[in-house]
N, C-alpha and C positions, 0 to 999 in steps of 0.2 A: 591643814591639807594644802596649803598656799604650795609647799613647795613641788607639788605635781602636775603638772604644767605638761598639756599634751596639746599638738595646734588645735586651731581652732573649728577645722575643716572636714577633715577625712575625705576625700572626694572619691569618689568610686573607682576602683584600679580597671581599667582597661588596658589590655594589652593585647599585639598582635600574635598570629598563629605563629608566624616564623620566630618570634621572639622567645615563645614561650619551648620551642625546640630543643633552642640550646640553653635555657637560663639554667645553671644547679640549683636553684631552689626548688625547679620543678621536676626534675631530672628525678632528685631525690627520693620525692614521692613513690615515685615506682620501682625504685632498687634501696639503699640502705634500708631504708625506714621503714618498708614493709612487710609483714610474715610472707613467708612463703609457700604458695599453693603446692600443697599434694592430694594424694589421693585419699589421705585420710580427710581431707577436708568432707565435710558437707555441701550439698549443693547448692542451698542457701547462702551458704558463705563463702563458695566461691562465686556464684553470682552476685554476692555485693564486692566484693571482689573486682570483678570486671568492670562493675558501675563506676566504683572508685579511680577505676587506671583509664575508661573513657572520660571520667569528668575532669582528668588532668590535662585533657586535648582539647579540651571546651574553653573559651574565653569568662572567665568568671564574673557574673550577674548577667549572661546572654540569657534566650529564654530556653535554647537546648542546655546548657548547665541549670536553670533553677528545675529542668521537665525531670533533669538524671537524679536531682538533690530528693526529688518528689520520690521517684520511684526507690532508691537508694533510704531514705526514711523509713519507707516503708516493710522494705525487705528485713532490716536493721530490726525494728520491732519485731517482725515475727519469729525472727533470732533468736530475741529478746523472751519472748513471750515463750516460745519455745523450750529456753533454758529454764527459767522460771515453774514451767509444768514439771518438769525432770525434777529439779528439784525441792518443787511442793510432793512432790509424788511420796516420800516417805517421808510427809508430814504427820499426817493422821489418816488412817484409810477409814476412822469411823464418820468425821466428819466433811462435808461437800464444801468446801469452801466460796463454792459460786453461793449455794443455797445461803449458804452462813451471813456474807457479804448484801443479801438483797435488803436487811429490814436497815443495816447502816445507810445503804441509797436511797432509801425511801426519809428516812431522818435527813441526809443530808439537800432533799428536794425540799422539802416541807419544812423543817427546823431551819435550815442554812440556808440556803437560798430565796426563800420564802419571805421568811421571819428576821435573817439576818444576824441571827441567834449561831452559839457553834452548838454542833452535835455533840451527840454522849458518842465518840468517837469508843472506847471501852465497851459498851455493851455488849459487843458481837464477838468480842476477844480477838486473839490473833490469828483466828481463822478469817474470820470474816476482813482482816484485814488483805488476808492474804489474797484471799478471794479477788478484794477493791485492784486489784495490785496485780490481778491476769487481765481483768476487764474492763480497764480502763486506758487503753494504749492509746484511744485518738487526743488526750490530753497532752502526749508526748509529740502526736502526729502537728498539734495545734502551736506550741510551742515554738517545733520546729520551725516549722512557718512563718511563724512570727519574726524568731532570728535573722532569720534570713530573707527578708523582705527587699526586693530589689530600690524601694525608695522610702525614707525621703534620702538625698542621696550622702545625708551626714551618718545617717544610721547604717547604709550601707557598707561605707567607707570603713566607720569602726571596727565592724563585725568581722572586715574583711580584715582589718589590720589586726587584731583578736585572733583567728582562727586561721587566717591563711595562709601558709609557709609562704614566707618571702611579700608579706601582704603590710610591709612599713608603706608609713608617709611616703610616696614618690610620685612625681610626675615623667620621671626619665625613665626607662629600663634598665637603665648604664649605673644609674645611682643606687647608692649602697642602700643593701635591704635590712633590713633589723627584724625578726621574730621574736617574740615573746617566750621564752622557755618555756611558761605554762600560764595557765589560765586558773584566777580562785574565783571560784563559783559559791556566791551564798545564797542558798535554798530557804527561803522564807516560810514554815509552816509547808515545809515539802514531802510533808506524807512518804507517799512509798518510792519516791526516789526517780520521778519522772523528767524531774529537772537536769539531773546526772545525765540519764538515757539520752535526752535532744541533746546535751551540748557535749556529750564523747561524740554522737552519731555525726553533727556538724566536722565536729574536730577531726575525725577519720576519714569522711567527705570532701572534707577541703586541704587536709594534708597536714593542720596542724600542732600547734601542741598539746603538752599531758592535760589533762582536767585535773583538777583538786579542787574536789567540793565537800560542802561541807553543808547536811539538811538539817537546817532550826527550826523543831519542833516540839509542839507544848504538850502532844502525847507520846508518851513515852516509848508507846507497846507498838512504833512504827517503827524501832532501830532495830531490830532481826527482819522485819521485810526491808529496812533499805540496805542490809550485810547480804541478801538472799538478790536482791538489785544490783547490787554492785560487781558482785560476782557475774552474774549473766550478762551482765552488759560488757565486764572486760571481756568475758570468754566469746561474745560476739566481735571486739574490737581485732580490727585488722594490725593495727599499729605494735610498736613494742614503745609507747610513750607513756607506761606505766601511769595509767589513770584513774584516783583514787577518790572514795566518798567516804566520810564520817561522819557523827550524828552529834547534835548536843542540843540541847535545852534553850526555847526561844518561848515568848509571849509575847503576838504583837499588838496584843489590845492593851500595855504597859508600855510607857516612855524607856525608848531607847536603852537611858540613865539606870533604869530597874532592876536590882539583885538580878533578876530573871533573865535580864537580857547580858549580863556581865562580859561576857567571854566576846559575843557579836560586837557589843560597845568599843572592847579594846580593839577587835581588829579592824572594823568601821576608820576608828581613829589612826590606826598603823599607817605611816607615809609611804614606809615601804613596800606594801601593796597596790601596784600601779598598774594590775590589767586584772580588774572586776569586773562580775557581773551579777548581779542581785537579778531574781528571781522570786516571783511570790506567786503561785499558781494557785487557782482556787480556794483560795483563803480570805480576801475581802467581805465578797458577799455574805458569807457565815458568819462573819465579824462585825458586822455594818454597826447592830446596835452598839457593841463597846466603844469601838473606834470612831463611830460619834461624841459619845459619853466622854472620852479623853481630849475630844477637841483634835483628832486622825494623831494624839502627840508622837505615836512610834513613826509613822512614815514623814510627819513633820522633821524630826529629831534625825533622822539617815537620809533624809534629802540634804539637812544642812550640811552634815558630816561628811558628806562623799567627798569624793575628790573629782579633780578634773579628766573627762575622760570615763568616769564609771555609768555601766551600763544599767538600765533597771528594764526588764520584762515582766509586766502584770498580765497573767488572763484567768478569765473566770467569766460563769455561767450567764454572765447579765454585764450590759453598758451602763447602769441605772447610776455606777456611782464613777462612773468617770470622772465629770464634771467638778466633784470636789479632790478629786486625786489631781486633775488641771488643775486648777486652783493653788492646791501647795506646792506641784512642780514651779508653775511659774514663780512664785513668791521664794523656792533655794537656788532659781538659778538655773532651773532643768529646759531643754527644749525637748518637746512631746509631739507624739502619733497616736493617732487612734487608728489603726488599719483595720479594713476588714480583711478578715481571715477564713477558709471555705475546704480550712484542714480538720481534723479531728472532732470540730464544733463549730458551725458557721454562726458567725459573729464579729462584730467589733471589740480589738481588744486593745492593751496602753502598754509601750514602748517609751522610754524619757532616756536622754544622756546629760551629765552635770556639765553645763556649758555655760558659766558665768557672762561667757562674753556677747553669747547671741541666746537671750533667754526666751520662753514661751511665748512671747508675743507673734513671733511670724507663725502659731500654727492659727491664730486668728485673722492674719492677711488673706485665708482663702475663704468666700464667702462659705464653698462648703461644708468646711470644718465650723462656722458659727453654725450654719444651719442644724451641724449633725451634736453641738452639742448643746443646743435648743432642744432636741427630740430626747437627748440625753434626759435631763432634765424633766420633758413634761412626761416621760414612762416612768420616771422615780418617784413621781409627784402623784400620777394616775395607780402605781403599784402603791403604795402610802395610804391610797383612800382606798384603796379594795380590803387594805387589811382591818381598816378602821370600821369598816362596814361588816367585818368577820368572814372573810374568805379564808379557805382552807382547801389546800390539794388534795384532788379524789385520790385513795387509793389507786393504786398500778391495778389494771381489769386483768386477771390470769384469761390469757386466750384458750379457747375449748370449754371452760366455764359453764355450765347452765344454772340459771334460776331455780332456785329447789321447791317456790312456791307457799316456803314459810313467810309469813307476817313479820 
């Protein structure tokens, strides 16, 4: 991957109002590139709509452009969630897919998160996926957030150079802008397709290119809810940047190298893939025991492979296992964050870009960051002997409930 070579910097684009007037990169935003509002629109969609054409007059990473990204996020999903009812709606009218979806959630608190074990993601069938997949939107909200995080200001920089029309390397306004035709997104153990959802929603927020992603997953009976995702999120997208998701077969408690992993392996390795972004959302935790047992070798194995410049976005229900995902970033060369995040799930979550040159040691120059991955640490250590002592999550209490008085 030597031969990708991206600087070293990304510094965060500031630019004036009067600049941003007359540039055609920005110009564009609001006339070729965008569909055009009628009256068949929705109001939904025309009100993100408007979000999008005020946040082209904002200075990008101000705190009025990340308030517009917030509300704009938000509207996006319920778009989203939106289309997705319509069309779950002549799914099954025998079965409730909310109801379906609740004994998977309960597995995935207690089994996955818990225990660090993965679910019987299967048991509940494709209802119950489907289900996971109306009610689970703050996972996209949290995502989003993430992405988009106004500091540290390398992570910023990227993001912007990634998604921004007219968001190249520059320090001048005068100097030539370069955008990335599109963005390949790899969805690590990406379920129902939420990873897709934040990074079209960025990409139509900020003006700019296609998405092409692609969700690796080890259950299989998730690729008609991410074909049922994909659709709703274009039919919500503003853009005409033709933004696509497909599915295929990942394991990432297996090395990289594994039958299982084949297809991600080769493109990992591809040089001519030079504006990634790996994602792995809620997948960890449910993993802990394997990805122990392998000595972490799939994440070991794609931190070395990356290239210069590729993004990685972790989140998930717990910080307990940060400190050893630090750990391997530092050792391929990655520089990391832990930011707190107070979108869809408030939390601490793990952010790294492959940056040989300036590796993880400067997020230990802020006493902070040791502090916070000290605490890291002794809740993994404190969660570890609850389990060992035989702690097990109560039941979910149904509200309205009474006591029936039997023994």
């Amino acid at each position: 991957m030597a031969g990708r070579m991206h600087s070293a910097g990304w510094p965060a684009i500031r630019m004036s109002m009067s600049s941003r007037e007359w540039h055609p990169a920005f110009k564009s935003c609001i006339t070729g590139t965008r569909k055009q509002t009628s009256a068949s629109l929705s109001n939904e969609t025309h009100d993100i709509h408007k979000l999008s054409a005020r946040a082209n007059l904002k200075i990008p990473g101000s705190a009025s452009h990340r308030r517009l990204w917030r509300h704009f996020l938000h509207r996006f999903c319920e778009n989203v969630q939106a289309e997705l009812r319509r069309d779950y709606a002549g799914y099954s009218k025998e079965i409730d897919t909310a109801c379906a979806s609740r004994a998977l959630e309960a597995s995935l608190g207690a089994v996955g998160a818990d225990q660090g074990r993965m679910p019987n993601f299967s048991a509940g069938g494709e209802a119950a996926l489907r289900g996971y997949s109306i009610e689970h939107f703050g996972r996209v909200r949290l995502l989003g957030q993430l992405m988009a995080q106004p500091e540290p200001e390398w992570l910023e920089g990227r993001v912007a150079e990634l998604f921004s029309r007219g968001g190249g390397h520059h320090n001048d306004i005068h100097a030539k802008i370069t955008t990335p035709s599109h963005i390949d997104l790899f969805s690590l153990g990406g379920g129902p397709g939420y990873d897709y959802v934040s990074a079209v929603a960025l990409s139509e927020y900020r003006c700019g290119p296609s998405v092409r992603a692609k969700v690796y997953e080890y259950e299989r009976q998730w690729k008609n809810v991410v074909s049922s995702v994909e659709r709703a999120t274009n039919s919500a997208a503003l853009s005409d940047c033709h933004h696509s998701c497909d599915f295929g077969g990942c394991d990432v408690t297996l090395p990289l190298g594994d039958i299982a992993n084949e297809d991600l392996a080769k493109r990992v390795a591809d040089s001519s893939e030079d504006n990634r972004i790996f994602i792995c959302s809620y997948c960890v935790a449910e993993n802990a025991v394997a990805l122990r047992d392998k000595n972490w070798a799939f994440f070991r194995d794609l931190f070395e492979e990356a290239g210069e410049g590729d993004l990685f976005f972790i989140t998930d229900t717990t910080h307990r296992l940060w400190p050893e995902l630090a750990g391997i970033s530092k050792d391929a060369g990655l520089r990391f964050v832990t930011p707190h995040i107070k979108a869809g799930k408030v939390g601490w979550q793990f952010a790294a870009m492959k940056n040989g040159h300036s590796p993880g040691e400067d997020y230990y120059r802020k006493a902070i960051n040791k502090d916070l991955m000290e605490r890291f640490k002794a809740d993994n250590s404190a969660h570890l002997h609850r389990l060992e002592r035989g702690y097990k999550r109560e039941d979910r209490k149904v509200r309205g409930a009474k006591y029936s008085g039997e023994p």
